[in-house]
N, C-alpha and C positions, 0 to 999 in steps of 0.2 A: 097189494101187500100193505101191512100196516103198520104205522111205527116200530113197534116189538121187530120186527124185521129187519127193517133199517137201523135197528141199533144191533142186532145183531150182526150184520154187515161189517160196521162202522169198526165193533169192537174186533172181530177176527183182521181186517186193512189196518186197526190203527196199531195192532200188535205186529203184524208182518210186515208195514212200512212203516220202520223206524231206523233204527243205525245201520240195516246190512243193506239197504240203496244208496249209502252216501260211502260204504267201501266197495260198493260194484264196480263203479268206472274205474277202479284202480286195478282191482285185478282184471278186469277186463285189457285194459290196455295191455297190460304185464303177459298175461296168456297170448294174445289177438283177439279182437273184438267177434268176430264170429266163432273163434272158440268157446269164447265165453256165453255166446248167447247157444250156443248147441249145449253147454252147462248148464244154464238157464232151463231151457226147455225141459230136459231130465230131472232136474232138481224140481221145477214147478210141478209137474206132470204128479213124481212120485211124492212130493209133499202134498197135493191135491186128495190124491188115492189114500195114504195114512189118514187124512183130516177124517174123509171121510168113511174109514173102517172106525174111527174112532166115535164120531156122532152116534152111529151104529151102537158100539157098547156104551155108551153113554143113555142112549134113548132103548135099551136091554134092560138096565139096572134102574131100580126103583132108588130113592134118595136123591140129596147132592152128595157131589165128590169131588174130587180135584185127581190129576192124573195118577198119585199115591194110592188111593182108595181104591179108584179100578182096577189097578194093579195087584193091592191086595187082595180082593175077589176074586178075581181071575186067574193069578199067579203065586195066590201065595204068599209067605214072609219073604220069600227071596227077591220075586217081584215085586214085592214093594220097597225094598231096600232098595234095589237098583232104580228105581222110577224115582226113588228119593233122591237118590243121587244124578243122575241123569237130569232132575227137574232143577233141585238146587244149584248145581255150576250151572245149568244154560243159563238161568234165571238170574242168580247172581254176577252172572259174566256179562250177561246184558246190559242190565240197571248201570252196570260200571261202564260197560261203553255208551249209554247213553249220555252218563255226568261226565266223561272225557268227550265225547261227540258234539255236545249241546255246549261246554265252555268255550269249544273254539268257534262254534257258529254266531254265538252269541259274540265273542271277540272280534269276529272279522266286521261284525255289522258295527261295534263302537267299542274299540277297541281301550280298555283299561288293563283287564287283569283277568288271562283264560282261568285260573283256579279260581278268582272270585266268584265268576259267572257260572260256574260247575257247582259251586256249593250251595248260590242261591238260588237255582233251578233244582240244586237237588230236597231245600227245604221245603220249594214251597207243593215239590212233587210228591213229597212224605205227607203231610197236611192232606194234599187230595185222598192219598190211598189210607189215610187213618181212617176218613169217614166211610170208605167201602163203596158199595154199588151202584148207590143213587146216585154220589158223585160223580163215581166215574160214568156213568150212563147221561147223564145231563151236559157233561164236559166232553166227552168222549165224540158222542152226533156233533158236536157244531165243531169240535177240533178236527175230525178227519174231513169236515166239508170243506173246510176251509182250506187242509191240507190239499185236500185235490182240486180245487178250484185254482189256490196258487200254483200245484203244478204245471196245469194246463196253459196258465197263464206264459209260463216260467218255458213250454215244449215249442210253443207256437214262436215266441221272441226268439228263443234260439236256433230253433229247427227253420225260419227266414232269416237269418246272421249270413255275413258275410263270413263267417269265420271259422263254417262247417265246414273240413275239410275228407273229402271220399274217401281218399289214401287212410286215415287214420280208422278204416272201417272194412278193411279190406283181408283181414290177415289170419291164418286159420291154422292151428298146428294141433295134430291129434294129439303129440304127446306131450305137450301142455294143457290138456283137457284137465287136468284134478289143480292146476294154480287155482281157479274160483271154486275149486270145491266148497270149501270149509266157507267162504263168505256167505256164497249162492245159497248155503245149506241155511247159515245164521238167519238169513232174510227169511226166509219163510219156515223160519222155526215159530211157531204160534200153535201146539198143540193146547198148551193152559190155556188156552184162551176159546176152545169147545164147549167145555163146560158151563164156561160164564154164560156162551150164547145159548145154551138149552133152558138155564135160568131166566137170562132176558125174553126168550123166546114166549116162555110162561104154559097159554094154551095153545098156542102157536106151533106147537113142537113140529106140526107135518112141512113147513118150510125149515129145518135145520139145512137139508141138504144143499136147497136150493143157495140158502144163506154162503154156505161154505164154497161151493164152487163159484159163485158170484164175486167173491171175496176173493179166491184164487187167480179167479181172470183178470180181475182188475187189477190185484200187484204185480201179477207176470207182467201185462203188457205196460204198465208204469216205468217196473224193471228193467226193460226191456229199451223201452223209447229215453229214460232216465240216462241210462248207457251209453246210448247212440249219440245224443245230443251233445254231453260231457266228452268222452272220450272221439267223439267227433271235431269236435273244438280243439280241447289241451291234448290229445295222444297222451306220449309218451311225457309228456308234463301232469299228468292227472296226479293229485294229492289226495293221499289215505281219506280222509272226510274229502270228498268230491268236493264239495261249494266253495271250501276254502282259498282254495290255488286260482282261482280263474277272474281277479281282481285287474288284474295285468290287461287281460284277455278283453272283459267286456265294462260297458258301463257301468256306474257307479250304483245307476236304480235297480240293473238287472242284477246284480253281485247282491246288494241287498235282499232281493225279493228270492234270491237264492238258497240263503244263506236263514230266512224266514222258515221256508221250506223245511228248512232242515230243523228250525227250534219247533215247528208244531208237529212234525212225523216223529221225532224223537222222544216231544215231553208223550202225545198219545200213546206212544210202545210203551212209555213208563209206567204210564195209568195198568194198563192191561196187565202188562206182568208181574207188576209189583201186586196187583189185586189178587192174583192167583196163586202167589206165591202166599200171599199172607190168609187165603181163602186153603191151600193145602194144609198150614199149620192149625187154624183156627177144626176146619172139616176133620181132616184125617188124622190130626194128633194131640187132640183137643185141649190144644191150648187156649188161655182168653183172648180176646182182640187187642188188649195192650202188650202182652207180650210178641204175641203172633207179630204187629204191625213193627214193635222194636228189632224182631230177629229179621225182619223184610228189610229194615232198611238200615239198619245200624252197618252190619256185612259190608254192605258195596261201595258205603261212602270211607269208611274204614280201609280198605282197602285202596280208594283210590289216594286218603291225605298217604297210608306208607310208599305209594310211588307206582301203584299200577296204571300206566298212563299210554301203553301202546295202544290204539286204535285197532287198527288191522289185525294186528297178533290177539288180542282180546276177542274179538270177532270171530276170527278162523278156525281156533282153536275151541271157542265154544259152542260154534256151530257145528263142529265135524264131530266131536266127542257126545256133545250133551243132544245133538240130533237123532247120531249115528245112531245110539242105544236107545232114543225114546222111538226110534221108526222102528226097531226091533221088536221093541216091547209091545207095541201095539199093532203088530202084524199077530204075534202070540196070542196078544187079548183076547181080538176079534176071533181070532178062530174058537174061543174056550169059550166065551160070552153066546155064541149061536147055541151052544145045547145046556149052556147052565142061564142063562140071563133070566133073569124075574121076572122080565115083561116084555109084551110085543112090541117091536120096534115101529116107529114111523115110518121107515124107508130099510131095507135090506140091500147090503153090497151084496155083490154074484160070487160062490168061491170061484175062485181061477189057483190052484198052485203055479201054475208057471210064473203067473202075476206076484202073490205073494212073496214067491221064492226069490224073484228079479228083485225086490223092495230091499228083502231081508240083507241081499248083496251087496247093494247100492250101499246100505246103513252100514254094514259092518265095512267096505270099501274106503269110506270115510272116516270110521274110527282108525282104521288099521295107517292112513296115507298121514293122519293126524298126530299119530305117535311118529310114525317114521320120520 
């Protein structure tokens, strides 16, 4: 594989590890840790299969587009309203839990002022996503390597700790199965971030798939091991942003390198989605790149100086809503995209209805558990 690849990779991990693995170990503990990881596995599974019905329409249709555009093709004026709205709150609920996520990471490692740290993270993250592609593709490869080199670093220190305890790993309740919904859902919400990789892909386009599933497995099992080691540690102590709470717990280097973790998986999810968010305005509603990158980012930081500052409720809530209806939508697509699409695809998903129909449940299951 050759670079083009690997930055395709890089971009789908750096958009789905960012803020919803640092509220994993919380609702994990809150459920029990093995409910939440049978959460995990369904969420991953069926955000896998979406990705990839969606590469599919994406490598169907001639042009770029951002998840609006397809939608329009495919579905219609109404579909593309709803894919607007569905794109815009995931998008912008994001970005805001990144600028609430990254001041307190930034805070625990030197501790002045969590707002200050949210504002200057969130400047100097607007700056990157003005300049578009290249930036992010050049910043992007060495920020998720780095991401996942410190995790590694950050699974092995803790997972040999004295202070892994089994009991806090033990605990499985069916009917707290949907408490990680809406988190589990947030983490691996990175549909915008398809398109970018077909772009980055170039002529590359016959590895998308590969690209995507490669990117799947790697955040499950991050998610996954992420979990265990946190909520194996602090239980029922685990704090909305994971890294933050466990200063008590462990040494001062590992709390740091924690806490690191959490400011490079975060600013990368920013990169990714703020790019796509401001690539749907520029593509599909052709506005210019000034205004487009002002409506990207004006929104989220706006929102956070009026007081949106809960972590987990940000998260949950934008993951079950703005997922629910984007997995919907793209169960739709794909199926209209196989007899109208402009062009042969690289790879073909199989129909299955039972498959499809189970997806469509799971989405709407989540909208419906979100309002409730």
């Amino acid at each position: 594989m050759n670079r083009a690849v690997y930055e395709a990779i890089s971009t789908l991990i750096g958009v789905m590890i960012g803020a919803g693995i640092f509220g994993i170990p919380y609702v994990f503990a809150k459920a029990g840790f093995l409910t939440g990881l049978t959460t995990l596995f369904i969420i991953g599974t069926a955000m896998t299969l979406i990705n990839l019905y969606l590469g599919e329409v994406v490598l169907r249709t001639k042009g770029n587009h951002q998840l609006t555009g397809y939608a329009s093709i495919y579905l219609g004026r109404t579909g593309k309203l709803l894919m607007t709205a569905s794109m815009i709150f995931g998008i912008y609920g994001a970005l805001i839990a990144y600028i609430i996520g990254e001041g307190e990471s930034l805070n625990a490692i030197f501790p002045i002022n969590t707002m200050f740290y949210s504002v200057v993270f969130f400047l100097f993250m607007a700056v990157l996503v003005y300049y578009g592609l290249r930036a992010i593709k050049e910043s992007e490869l060495l920020m998720s390597g780095i991401k996942l080199v410190i995790f590694l670093i950050i699974f092995v220190a803790l997972f040999f700790s004295n202070n892994l305890r089994a009991e806090n790993l033990t605990e499985f309740s069916l009917t707290d199965i949907f408490i990680p919904f809406g988190v589990v859902l947030f983490a691996f919400l990175a549909t915008a971030a398809v398109p970018e990789m077909k772009e980055e892909l170039g002529k590359n386009k016959k590895y998308l798939k590969k690209a995507i599933i490669t990117s799947s497995l790697i955040a499950l099992v991050v998610y996954a091991l992420f979990a265990l080691v946190i909520v194996g540690i602090s239980g029922q102590e685990t704090t909305e942003v994971a890294t933050v709470g466990l200063s008590h717990l462990l040494g001062q280097k590992i709390h740091i390198l924690l806490n690191l973790f959490a400011v490079f998986a975060m600013a990368t999810a920013f990169l990714g989605l703020g790019l796509a968010l401001k690539e749907m305005y520029v593509y599909d509603f052709k506005l210019n790149n000034k205004l487009a990158w002002f409506l990207t980012c004006s929104v989220p930081i706006s929102l956070f100086l009026l007081g949106v500052r809960g972590f987990i409720k940000t998260i949950a809530i934008t993951g079950a809503v703005s997922g629910g209806l984007a997995g919907v939508l793209i169960v739709l697509m794909a199926a209209k995209a196989k007899s109208i699409g402009s062009r042969k695809p690289e790879y073909i998903m199989p129909v299955n209805n039972i498959i499809t129909f189970a997806l469509a449940v799971i989405f709407l299951l989540a909208i419906v558990y979100s309002i409730i």
